[in-house]
Every structure is written in structure tokens, then in C-alpha cells.
C-alpha positions as CSV (number, residue, x, y, z in Angstrom):
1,X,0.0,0.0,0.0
2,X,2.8,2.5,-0.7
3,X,1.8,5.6,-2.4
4,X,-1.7,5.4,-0.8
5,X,-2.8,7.8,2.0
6,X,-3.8,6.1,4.8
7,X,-6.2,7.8,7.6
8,X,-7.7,6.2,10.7
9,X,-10.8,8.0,11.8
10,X,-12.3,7.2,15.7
11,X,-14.6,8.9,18.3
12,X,-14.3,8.8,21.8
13,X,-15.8,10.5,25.1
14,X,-12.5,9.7,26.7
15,X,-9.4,11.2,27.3
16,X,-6.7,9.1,24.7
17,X,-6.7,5.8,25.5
18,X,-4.1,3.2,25.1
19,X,-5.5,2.5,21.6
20,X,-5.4,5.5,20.6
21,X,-1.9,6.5,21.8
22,X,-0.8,3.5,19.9
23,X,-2.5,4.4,16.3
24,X,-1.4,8.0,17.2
25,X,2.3,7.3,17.2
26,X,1.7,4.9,13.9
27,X,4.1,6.1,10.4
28,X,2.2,6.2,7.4
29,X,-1.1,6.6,9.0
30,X,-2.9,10.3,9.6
31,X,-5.3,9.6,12.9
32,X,-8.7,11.7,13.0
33,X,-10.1,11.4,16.5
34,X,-13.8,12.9,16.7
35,X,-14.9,14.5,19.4
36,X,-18.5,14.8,21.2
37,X,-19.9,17.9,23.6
38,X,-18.6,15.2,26.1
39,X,-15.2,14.6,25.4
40,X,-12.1,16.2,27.5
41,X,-12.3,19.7,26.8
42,X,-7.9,19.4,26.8
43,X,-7.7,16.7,24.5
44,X,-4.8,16.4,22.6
45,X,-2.9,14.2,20.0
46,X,1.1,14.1,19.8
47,X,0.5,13.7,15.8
48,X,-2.9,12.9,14.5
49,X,-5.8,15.8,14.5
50,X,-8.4,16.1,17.0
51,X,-11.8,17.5,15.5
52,X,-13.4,19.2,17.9
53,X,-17.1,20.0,17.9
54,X,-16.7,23.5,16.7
55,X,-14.3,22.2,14.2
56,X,-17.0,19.6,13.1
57,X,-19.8,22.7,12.6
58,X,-17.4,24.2,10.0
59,X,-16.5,21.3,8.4
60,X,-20.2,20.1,7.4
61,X,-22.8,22.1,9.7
62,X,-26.0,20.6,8.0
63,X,-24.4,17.5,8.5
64,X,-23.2,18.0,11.9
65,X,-26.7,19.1,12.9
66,X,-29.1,16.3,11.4
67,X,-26.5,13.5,13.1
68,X,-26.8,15.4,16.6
69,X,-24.7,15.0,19.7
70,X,-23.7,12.5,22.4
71,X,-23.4,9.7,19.5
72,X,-20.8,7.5,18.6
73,X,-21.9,8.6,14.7
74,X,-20.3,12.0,15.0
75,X,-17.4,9.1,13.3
76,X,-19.2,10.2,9.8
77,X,-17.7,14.0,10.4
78,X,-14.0,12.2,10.2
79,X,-14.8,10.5,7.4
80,X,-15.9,13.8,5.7
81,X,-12.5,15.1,6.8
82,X,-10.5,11.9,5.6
83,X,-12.0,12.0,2.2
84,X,-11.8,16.2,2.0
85,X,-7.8,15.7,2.3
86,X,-7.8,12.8,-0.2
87,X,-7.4,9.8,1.9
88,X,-7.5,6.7,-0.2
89,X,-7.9,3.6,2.8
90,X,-9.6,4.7,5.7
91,X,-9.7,2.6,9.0
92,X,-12.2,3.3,10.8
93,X,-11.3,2.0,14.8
94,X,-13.1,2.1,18.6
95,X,-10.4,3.7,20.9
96,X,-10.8,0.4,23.2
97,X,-9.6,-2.1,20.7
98,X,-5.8,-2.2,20.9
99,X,-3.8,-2.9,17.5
100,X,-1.2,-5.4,17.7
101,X,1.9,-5.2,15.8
102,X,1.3,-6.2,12.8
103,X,-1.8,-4.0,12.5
104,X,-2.8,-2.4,9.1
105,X,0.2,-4.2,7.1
106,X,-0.3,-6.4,4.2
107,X,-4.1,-4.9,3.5
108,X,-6.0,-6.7,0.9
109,X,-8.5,-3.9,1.1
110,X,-8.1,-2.4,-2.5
111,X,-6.4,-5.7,-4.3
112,X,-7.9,-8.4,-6.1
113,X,-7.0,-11.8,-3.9
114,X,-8.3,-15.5,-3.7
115,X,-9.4,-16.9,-0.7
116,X,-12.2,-19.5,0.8
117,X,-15.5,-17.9,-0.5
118,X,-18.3,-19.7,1.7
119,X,-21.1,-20.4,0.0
120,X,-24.6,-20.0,1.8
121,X,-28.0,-21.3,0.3
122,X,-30.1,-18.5,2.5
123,X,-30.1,-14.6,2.8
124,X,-27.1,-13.8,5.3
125,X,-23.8,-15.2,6.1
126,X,-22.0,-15.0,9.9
127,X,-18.7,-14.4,9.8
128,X,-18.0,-15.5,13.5
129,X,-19.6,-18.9,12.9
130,X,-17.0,-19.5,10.4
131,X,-14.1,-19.6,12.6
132,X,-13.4,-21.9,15.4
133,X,-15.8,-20.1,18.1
134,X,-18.8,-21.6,16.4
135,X,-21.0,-21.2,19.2
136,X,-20.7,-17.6,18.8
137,X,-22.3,-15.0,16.3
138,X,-21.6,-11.5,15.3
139,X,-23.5,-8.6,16.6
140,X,-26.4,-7.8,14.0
141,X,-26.5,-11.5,12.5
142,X,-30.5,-11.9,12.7
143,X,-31.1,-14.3,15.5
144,X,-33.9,-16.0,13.3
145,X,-31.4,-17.6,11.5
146,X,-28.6,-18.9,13.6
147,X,-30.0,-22.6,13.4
148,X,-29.9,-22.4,9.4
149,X,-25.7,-21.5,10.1
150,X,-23.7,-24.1,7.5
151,X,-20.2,-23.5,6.7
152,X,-19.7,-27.3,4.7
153,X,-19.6,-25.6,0.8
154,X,-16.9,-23.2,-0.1
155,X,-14.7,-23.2,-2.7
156,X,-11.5,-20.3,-3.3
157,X,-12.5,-17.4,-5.4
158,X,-10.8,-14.1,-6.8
159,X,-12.2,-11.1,-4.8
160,X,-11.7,-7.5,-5.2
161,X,-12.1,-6.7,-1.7
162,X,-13.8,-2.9,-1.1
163,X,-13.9,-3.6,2.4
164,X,-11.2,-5.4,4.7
165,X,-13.1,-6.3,8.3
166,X,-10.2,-7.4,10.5
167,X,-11.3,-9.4,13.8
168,X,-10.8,-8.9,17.1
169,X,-9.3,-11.1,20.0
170,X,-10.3,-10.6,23.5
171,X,-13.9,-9.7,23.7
172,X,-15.5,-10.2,20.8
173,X,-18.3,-8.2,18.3
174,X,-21.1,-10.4,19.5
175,X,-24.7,-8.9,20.1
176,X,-26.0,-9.0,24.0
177,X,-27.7,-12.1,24.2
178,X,-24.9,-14.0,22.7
179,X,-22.7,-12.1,25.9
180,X,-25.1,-12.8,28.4
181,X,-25.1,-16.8,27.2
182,X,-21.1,-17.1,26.7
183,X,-19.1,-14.1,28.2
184,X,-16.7,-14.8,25.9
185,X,-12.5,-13.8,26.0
186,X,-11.4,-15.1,22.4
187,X,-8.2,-16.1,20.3
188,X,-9.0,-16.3,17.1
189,X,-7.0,-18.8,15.1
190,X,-5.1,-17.1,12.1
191,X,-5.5,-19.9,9.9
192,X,-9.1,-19.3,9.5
193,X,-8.7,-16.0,7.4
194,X,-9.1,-14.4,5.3
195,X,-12.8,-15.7,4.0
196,X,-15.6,-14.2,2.4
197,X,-19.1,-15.2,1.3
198,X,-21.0,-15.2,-1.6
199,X,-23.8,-13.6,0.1
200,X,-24.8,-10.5,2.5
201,X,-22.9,-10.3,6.1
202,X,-22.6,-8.7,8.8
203,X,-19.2,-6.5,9.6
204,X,-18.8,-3.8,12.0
205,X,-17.0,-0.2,12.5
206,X,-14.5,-0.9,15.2
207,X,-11.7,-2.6,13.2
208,X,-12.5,-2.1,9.4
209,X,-10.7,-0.7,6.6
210,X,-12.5,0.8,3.5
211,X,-11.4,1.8,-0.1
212,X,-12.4,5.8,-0.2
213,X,-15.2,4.8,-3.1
214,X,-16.7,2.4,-0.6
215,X,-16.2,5.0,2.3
216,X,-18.3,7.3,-0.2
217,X,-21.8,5.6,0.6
218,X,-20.6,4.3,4.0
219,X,-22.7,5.9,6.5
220,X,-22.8,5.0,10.4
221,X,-27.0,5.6,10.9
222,X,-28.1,7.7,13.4
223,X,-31.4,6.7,15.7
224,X,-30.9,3.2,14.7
225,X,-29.5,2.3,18.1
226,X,-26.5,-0.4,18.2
227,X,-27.7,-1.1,14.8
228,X,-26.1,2.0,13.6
229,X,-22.6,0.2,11.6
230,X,-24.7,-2.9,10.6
231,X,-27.3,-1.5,8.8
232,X,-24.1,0.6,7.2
233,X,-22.5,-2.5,5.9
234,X,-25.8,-4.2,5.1
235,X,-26.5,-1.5,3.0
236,X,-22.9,-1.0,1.4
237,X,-23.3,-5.0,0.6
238,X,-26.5,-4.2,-1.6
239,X,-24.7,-1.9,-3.1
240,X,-22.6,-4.3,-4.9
241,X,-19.2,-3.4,-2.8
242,X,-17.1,-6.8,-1.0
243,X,-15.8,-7.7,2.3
244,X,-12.9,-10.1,3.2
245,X,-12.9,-10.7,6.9
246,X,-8.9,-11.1,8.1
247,X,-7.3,-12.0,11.2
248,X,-7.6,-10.3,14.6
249,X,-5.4,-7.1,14.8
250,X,-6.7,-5.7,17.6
251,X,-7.2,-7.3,21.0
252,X,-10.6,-5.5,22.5
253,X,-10.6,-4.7,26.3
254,X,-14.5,-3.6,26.2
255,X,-15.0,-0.2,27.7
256,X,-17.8,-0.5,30.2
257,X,-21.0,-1.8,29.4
258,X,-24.7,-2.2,30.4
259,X,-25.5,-5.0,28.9
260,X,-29.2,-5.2,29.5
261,X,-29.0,-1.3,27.7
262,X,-27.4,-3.0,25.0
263,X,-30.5,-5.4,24.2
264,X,-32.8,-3.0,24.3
265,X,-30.7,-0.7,21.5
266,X,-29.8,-3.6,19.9
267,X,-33.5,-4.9,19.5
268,X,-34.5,-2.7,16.4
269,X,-32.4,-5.2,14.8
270,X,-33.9,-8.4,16.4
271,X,-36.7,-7.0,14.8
272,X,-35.5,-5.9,11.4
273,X,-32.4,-7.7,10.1
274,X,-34.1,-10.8,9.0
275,X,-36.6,-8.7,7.0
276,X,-33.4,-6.4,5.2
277,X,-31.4,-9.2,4.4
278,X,-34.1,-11.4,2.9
279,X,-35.0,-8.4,0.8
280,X,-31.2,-7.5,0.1
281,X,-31.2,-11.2,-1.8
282,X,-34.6,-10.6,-2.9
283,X,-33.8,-7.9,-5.1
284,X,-36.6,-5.6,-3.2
285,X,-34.8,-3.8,-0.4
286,X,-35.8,-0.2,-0.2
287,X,-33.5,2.0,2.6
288,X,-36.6,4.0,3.2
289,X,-38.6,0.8,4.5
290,X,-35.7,0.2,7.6
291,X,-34.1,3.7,8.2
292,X,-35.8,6.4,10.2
293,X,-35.8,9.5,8.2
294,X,-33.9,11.4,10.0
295,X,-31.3,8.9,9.1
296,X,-32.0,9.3,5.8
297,X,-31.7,13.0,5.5
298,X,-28.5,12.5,7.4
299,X,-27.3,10.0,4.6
300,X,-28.3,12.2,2.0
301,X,-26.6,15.4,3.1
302,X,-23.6,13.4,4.3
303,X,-23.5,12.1,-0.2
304,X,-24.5,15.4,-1.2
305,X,-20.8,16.4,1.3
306,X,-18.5,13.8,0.5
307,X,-19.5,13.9,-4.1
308,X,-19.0,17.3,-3.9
């Protein structure tokens, strides 16, 4: 990936975390950090930028005004900012999942590769069932379908990955019930990856990097609760653009969590995401029928930003 321009975009309410002293201090890579009304007032990075919320007005006011405060989505104003100063892979990272090593290096995201394409007779594929953990499931996987999971027909397939979802070791993407059940503290084995499927999946926004055309109709939804990055990928999926899942680069020491608040903003999904991706393969999904519309006239003025 030389010659590209590589940005990492986060939000936080925190001062810098370990995370994100570590992707701060990272060569070749320009960190955007996003601030909220409730972040440190003295936040500071040694190289990357901070946007504060003033600086977020200027940048894209109707924007910054239909997504609202107090909301991990404020992540869509960095974006706007990493594709504004011509950013061509943009990682966008939660400042609790700590990269290891080896973390952003040998990207597939923008190449053509092969690898083991799973092959799924029925309307959504779960990545985290594919691995070794098969008792677990990612977050926004519709629960209606867990007992229809079969990995058994795959064959290795040329890819021109849009979107590179690396994993996470430690505690894992998975939704609250699946937490609740397992409380789970992972390893992911790297021989599993990288994989992809032939049909729609979930993947998430806390370890994910994304070509700058994909990034382009990438949209973390607003009012949509912990739905918010799913419903982004579902809907970047239907839009024709592909995911490779890789190994775990970051290990994820959870910042703390209510778990029973977690069901209850994760359960417009439980509700919806069986519906989407049936109408995803179905050929009829329409944005309008899932989104609120404030989201949608979020979306549209964060396009109307980004083409212009």
C-alpha cells in the first residue's frame, strides 16, 4: 500500500486511550479522533488531529446538525475530513480495541486476492460462525437464522475486496444475548482467514478498513441504536461493494458496558435484520422501509458532502 494515504478515523468521550496513543504514534497513518460535547475539553494528539465540535460545525454544519450529539456517529464528520484531504484507505477504529503489531500491514482492502468464499443457500452469512468459536455469532447477525448457520460448501474465489473487516481477540463483536449466554474472552486462530461469502454479512465499524469509493456511501446511521454500523454494511453489501474478513489485529478490552441497555438498542435489529437481508437477496430492499428519516436525511446530506 505505498503511495496510498492512509487515515484512521475514531470517536471517543475519553481522554486518549491506550488505543489510541498507539495508532497516534503509527508512520504512514494520519489519525482523525472525533470529538463529542462530552469529550475532554484538553484533548490532545502528539501527531494525529483532534476534530473538535466546533471544528466539526465548519467542516459540514447541516451534516453535523441532522446526526446530533452525544453519539458515537459523529465518526461520519472524520470520514468527511479523511476523504476532504484525499485519503485513499480509511480505517475506521473504537479507541478500546488495541492494535497489535502487525496491524494495518499487508491490507487486501483495494487488491484483487483469492481466498475460501463460503457459499450460503439462504439470505445472510455470519462471519464468526466460520471460525473456530462456532458457538458464537456477530453482533447484527438476525437471531432468526442462527439454526440455518452451514459452513460445509466453499470453494477459493478471486475477490476484489472494497472492504477489509479485520477481527478482534479478546472480547468479541457479538450482540448482548450471545454475551449474556457465553461471556466470551477469544483467540481467534489465524489460519481461518481471510474468508468471504458469496452472500450479504454482517461486519462492524471498530476494526475495518475501507477503499475511499466504498467509504463514499458508508454511513454510520443515526437513531438506529446499536444497529447504527450494521445497517451501514448491510446496506454498502446491496450496493454491490465486498468484504474479506482477516485476522484479529486488535485485541478489544470492552469499555464499560450495560448489557441489559445493549438489548434494548440492539433490538431494532432483532426485529428488522431478517426482514433487510431477505429483501437484500430478494432484489426488493428499499433503505426507506428500515431507516428512520432522520437517518435518511443524514445520509443524503452526508452524499450530497463527501460527491462534492
Amino acid at each position: 500500500m505505498q503511495g496510498h494515504k492512509k487515515y484512521i478515523v475514531s470517536t471517543t468521550i475519553n481522554a486518549p486511550t491506550e488505543a489510541i496513543r498507539r495508532f497516534d504514534a503509527m508512520k504512514d497513518w494520519t489519525l482523525i479522533v472525533v470529538g463529542d460535547r462530552k469529550t475532554p475539553t484538553d484533548y490532545r494528539l502528539d501527531n494525529g488531529r483532534y476534530l473538535s465540535p466546533s471544528d466539526q460545525e465548519k467542516l459540514a454544519p447541516e451534516l453535523s446538525e441532522l446526526i446530533g450529539w452525544n453519539c458515537i456517529q459523529r465518526r461520519n464528520l472524520g470520514f468527511v475530513l479523511a476523504l476532504d484531504e484525499g485519503a485513499d484507505i480509511i480505517a475506521t477504529v473504537d479507541d478500546d480495541n488495541i492494535p497489535y503489531e502487525n496491524w494495518g500491514s499487508e491490507l487486501l482492502v483495494g487488491t484483487t486476492a483469492t481466498m475460501k468464499s463460503f457459499i450460503v443457500d439462504g439470505d445472510c452469512f455470519d462471519p464468526v460462525g466460520a471460525t473456530e468459536h462456532r458457538h458464537l455469532w456477530h453482533r447484527g447477525f438476525p437471531l432468526q437464522l442462527l439454526r440455518t448457520r452451514d459452513y460445509s460448501n466453499f470453494e477459493d474465489r478471486q475477490v476484489h475486496v472494497d472492504i477489509q473487516a479485520d477481527f478482534w481477540d479478546g472480547d468479541p463483536d457479538i450482540d448482548a444475548v450471545c454475551r449474556m449466554e457465553h461471556a466470551p474472552d477469544v483467540t481467534f486462530d489465524t489460519g481461518s482467514f481471510p474468508f468471504t461469502s458469496d452472500t450479504v454479512s454482517p461486519f462492524n465499524s471498530q476494526n475495518t478498513f475501507l477503499t475511499s469509493e466504498a467509504l463514499r456511501r458508508y454511513f454510520m446511521v443515526p437513531f438506529a441504536g446499536r444497529m447504527d454500523d450494521i445497517w451501514a454494511a448491510y446496506h454498502l453489501l446491496h450496493l454491490g461493494y465486498k468484504v474479506a474478513y482477516a485476522q484479529a489485529s486488535v485485541r478489544q478490552d470492552r469499555n464499560v458496558q450495560d448489557l441489559t441497555g445493549n438489548l434494548v438498542n440492539e433490538f431494532v435489529g432483532y426485529e428488522n435484520n431478517a426482514k433487510m437481508v431477505q429483501a437484500i437477496n430478494s432484489g426488493s430492499y428499499d433503505i426507506s422501509a428500515y431507516w428512520p428519516q432522520r437517518a435518511l436525511r443524514a445520509y443524503e446530506a452526508y452524499m450530497r458532502r463527501v460527491d462534492a
